[in-house]
C-alpha positions in Angstrom: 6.9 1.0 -19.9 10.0 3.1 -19.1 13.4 1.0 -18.1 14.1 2.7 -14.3 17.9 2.8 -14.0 19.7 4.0 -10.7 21.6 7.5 -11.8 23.1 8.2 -8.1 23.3 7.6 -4.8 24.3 9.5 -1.4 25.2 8.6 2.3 25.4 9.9 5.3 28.1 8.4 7.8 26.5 6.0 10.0 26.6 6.4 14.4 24.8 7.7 17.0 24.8 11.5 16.9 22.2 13.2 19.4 23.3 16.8 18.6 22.8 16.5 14.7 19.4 17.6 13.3 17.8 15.0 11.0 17.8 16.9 8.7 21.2 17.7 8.3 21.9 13.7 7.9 19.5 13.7 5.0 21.1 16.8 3.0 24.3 15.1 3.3 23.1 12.0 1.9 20.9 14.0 -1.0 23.6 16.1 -1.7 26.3 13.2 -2.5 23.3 11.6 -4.5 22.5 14.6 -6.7 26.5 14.9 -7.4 26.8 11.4 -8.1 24.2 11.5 -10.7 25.2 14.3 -12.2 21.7 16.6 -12.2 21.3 19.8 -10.7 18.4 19.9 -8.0 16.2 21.4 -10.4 15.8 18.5 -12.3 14.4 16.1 -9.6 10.6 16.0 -10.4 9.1 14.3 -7.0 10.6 13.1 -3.6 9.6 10.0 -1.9 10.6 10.0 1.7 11.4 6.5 3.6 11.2 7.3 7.6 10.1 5.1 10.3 10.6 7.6 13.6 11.6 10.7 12.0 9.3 13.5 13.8 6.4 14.9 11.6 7.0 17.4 9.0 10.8 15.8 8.5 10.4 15.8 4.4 9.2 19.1 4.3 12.0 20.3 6.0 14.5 18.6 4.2 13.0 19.8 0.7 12.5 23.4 1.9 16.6 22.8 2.6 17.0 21.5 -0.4 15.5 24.5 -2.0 13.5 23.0 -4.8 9.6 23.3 -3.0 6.3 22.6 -5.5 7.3 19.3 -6.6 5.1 16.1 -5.2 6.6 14.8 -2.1 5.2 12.2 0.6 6.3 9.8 3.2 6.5 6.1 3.4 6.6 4.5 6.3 6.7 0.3 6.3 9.1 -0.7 9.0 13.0 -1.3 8.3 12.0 -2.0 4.8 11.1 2.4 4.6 13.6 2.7 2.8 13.6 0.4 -0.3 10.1 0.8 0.2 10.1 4.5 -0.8 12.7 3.6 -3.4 10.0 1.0 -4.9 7.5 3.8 -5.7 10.1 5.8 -7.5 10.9 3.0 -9.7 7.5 2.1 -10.6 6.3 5.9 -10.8 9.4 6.0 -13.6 8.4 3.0 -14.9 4.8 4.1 -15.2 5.6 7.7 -16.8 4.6 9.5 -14.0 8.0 11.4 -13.2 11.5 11.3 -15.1 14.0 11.8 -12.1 12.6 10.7 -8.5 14.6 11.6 -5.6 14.5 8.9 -3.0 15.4 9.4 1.0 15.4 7.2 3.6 16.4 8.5 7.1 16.1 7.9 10.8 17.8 9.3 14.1 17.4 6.4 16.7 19.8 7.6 19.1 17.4 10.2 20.4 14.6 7.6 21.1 16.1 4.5 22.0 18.9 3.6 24.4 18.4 0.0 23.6 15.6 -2.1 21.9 12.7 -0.6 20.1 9.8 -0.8 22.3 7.4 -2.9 20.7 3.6 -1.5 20.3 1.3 -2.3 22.8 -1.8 -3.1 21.2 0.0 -6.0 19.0 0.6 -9.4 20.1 4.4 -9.2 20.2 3.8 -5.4 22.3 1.2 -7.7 24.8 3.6 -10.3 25.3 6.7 -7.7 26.0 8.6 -9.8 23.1 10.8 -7.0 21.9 12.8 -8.2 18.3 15.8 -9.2 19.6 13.9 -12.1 21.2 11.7 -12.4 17.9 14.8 -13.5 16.1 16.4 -15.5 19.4 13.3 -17.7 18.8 14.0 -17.9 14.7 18.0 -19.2 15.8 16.2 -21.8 18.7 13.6 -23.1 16.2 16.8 -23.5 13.9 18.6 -24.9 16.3 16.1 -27.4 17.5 15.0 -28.3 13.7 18.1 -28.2 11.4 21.1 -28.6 14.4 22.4 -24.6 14.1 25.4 -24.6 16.2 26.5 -21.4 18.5 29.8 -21.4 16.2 27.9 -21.4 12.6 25.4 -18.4 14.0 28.8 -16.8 15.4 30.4 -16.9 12.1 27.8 -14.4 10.3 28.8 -11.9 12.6 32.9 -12.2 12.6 32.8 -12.2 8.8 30.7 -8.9 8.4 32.2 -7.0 11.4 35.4 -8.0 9.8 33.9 -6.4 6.2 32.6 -3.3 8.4 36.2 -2.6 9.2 37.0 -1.7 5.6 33.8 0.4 5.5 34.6 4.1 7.1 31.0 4.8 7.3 30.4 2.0 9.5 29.1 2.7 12.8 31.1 -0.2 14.7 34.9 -0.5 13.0 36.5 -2.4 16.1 39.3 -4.8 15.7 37.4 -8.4 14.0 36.2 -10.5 17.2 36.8 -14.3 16.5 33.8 -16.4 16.9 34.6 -17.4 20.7 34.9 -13.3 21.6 31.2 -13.7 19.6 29.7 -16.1 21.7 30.8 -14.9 25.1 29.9 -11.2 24.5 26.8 -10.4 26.5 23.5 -12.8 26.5 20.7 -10.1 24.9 18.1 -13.1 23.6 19.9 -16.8 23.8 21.1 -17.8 21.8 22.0 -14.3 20.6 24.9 -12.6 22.1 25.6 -8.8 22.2 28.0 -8.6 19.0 25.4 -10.6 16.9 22.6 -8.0 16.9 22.5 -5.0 15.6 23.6 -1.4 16.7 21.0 1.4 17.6 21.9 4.1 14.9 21.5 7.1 13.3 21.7 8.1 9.3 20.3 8.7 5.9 20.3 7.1 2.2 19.7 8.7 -0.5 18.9 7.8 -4.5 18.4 9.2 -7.7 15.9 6.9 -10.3 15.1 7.6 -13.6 15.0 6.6 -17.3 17.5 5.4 -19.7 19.9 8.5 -20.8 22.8 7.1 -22.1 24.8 7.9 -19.3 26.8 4.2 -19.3 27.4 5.2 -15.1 23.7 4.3 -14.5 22.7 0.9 -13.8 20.0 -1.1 -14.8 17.2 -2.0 -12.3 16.0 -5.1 -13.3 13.6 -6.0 -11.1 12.2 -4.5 -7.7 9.3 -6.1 -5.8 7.5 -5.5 -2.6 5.7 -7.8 -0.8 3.7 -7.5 2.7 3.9 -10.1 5.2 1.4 -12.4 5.7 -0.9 -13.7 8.8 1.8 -16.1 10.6 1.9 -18.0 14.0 3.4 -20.4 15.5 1.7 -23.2 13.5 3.5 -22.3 10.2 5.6 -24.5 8.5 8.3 -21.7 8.2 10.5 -19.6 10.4 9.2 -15.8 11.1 10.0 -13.9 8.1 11.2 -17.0 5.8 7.9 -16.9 3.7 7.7 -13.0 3.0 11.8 -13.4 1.7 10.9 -16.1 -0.4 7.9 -14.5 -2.4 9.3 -11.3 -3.0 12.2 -13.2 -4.2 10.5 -15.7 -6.7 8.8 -12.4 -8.0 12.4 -10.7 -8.3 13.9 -13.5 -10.1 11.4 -13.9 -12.2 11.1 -10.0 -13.3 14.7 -10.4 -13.6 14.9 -13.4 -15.7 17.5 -14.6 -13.6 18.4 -17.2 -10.8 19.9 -16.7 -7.5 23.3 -18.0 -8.7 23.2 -15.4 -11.7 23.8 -12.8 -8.5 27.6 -11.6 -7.7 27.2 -9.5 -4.6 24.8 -9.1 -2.2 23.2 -6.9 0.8 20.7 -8.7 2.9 18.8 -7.7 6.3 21.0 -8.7 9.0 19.8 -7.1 11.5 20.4 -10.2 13.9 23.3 -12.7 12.6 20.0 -15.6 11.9 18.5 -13.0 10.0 21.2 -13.2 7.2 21.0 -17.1 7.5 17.2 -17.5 7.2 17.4 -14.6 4.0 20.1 -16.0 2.4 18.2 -20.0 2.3 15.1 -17.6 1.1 16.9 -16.2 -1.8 17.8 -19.5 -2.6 21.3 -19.9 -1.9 21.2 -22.5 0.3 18.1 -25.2 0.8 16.2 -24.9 4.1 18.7 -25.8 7.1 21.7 -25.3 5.1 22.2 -21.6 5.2 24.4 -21.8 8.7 27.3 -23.5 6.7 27.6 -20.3 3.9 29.5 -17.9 6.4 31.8 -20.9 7.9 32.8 -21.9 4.7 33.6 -19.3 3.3 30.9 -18.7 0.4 29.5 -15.6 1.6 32.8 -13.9 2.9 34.4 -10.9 0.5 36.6 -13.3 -1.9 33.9 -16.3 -1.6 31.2 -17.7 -4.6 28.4 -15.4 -3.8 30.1 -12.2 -1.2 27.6 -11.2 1.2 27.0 -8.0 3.4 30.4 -6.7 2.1 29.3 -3.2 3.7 29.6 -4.8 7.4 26.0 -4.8 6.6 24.0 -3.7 9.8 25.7 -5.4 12.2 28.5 -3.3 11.4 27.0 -0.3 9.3 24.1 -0.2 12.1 20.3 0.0 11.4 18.9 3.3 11.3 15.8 2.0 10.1 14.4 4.2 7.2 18.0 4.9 5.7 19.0 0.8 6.0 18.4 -0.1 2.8 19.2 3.1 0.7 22.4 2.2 2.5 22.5 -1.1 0.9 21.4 0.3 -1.8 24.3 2.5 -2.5 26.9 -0.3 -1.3 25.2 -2.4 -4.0 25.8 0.6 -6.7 29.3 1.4 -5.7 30.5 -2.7 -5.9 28.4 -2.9 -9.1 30.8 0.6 -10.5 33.6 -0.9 -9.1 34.1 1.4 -6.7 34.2 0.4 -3.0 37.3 0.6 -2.3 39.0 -2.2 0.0 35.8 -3.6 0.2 35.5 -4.1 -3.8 34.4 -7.9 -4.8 35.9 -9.5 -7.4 32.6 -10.4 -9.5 30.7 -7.2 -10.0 27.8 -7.3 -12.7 25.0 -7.9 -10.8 23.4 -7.5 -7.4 20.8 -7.7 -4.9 19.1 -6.3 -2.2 17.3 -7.7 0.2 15.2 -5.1 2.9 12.5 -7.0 5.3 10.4 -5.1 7.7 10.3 -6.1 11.4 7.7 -8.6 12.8 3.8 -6.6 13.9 0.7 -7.8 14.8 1.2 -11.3 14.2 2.2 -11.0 10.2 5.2 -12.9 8.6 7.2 -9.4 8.9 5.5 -5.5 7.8 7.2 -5.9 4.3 10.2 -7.0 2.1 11.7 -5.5 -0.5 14.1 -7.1 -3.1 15.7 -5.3 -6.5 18.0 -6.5 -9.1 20.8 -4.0 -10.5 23.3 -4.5 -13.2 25.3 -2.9 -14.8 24.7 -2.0 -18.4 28.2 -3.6 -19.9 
């Protein structure tokens, strides 16, 4: 099999812009990819499109602008893990053989849908019982709360220290001055126990990636793993939180591919799309054991200069969560910290990293899909 190394990646700035076509957020994104990489456009062999709302006929358009029609192109759609999900196929189709240099998007304009939360579908169990995902997650933090003693402050603490890492990040959607953890908890009730500035906002932008094979080119970084996993039948009898279990497979199958453990990784970006999210992904990865994972942002281990920096981006609670270009934005965080080139937001440790992309919850499964890769660089 081929080695799949990451040649370039590409974003769009990350808001809420009505008046922008889609498209234009994606050829912005592509066209930073293609330059960081190094290729012309004529080189890219297929395009593999991550979108979860983007209106029908969105990749065709945004190859036709790219002006390099004929080549195989097709959509993926798999909740907020669109994205990575897309990016998945490209690695194994260059892993495989079946293409030397995959172009990978991920894009999504929310602002023109949704005013606030994503109106779940009717015909699912969470859609029948109006539980939208903010209150999906709201009853992850109460059952960690009731079970393991989660406090308001530790929950609180997730979201001062990546809004204060989103203020270094000038593609961030929300750059305001850093809130302290009592400005945290008595921001607006949206799903108690989660308050306003722990959730995620509604946002617009695109990803974008370059995979291929090994060329020498000592820019690229090594994928070491990437896995995909799809959740699996869940209710409230299981012994795990919503989500926990889906997290915790993919990742035994990353670590494994990788040949590495969880504490072998020096930066990460994880699914915080809700501040419990990053505390339930984080004990899934294995940096914390089960009820432990509310003490990492408090004491300091997952903050910029801590053991194992997480979310340096601002991660979605400060980057925002346009779904299909999420994780091509984390991603591309993970690339530029891995080339040592993020700026303010640079970590000191910078050899390897993760990502960490779960889908939301549908139709009574343990989340629609997660992905997790490995990158390193090749020094």
């Amino acid at each position: 099999m081929e080695q799949a190394m990451l040649w370039g990646v590409g974003t769009s700035a990350y808001g809420r812009f009505p008046d922008r076509r889609v498209e234009s957020l994606a050829w912005t994104a592509v066209a930073e990819a293609v330059r960081d990489a190094g290729i012309e456009p004529g080189e890219i062999d297929a395009i593999i499109v991550g979108s979860v709302f983007g209106p029908p006929g969105v990749a065709t358009r945004v190859q036709r602008g790219l002006g390099i029609p004929g080549v195989p192109m097709w959509t993926v759609e798999n909740a907020c893990a669109s994205g990575t999900s897309a990016y998945h196929e490209a690695v194994e189709a260059v892993r495989l053989g079946r293409f030397g240099c995959v172009l990978v998007l991920g894009v999504d304009q929310m602002s023109t849908l949704f005013s606030g939360a994503i109106v779940p579908e009717a015909t699912d169990p969470e859609g029948a019982s109006s539980l939208p995902l903010p209150g999906l997650y709201a009853l992850q933090a109460q059952r960690y709360v009731g079970e393991f003693g989660v406090t308001p402050d530790q929950l609180a603490a997730v979201a001062v220290k990546n809004k204060r890492n989103g203020t270094d990040n000038p593609r961030a959607q929300l750059r305001d001055a850093v809130p302290t953890v009592q400005e945290v908890l008595d921001s607006r009730m949206i799903a108690e126990p989660l308050t306003f500035l722990q959730c995620c906002p509604t946002s617009d932008g695109a990803g974008a990636a370059i995979v291929g094979g090994e060329r020498g080119n000592p820019n690229d970084l090594r994928i070491e793993s990437s896995v995909l996993v799809s959740g699996a039948l869940w209710d409230h009898r299981s012994e795990e939180a919503w989500g926990y279990a889906s997290v915790a497979r993919a990742a035994e199958k990353a670590f494994a591919e990788a040949g590495r453990t969880s504490r072998e990784i020096d930066v990460l970006e994880v699914h915080d799309a809700f501040t419990i999210g990053e505390i339930i992904t984080l004990e899934a990865l294995g940096l914390a054991p089960r009820g432990k994972g509310a003490e990492l942002a408090p004491s300091g281990y997952t903050t910029r200069d801590g053991v194992q920096p997480v979310n340096p981006s601002g991660g979605l609670l400060s980057r925002g969560h346009p779904l299909g270009a999420t994780g091509m934005a984390q991603l591309a965080e993970i690339s530029w910290q891995l080339r040592g080139r993020a700026g303010a937001r640079q970590v000191a440790r910078h050899r390897v990293g993760l990502v960490e992309t779960m889908g939301g919850g549908a139709a009574g499964m343990d989340g629609n899909a997660c992905v997790i890769t490995i990158l390193s660089t090749q020094s």
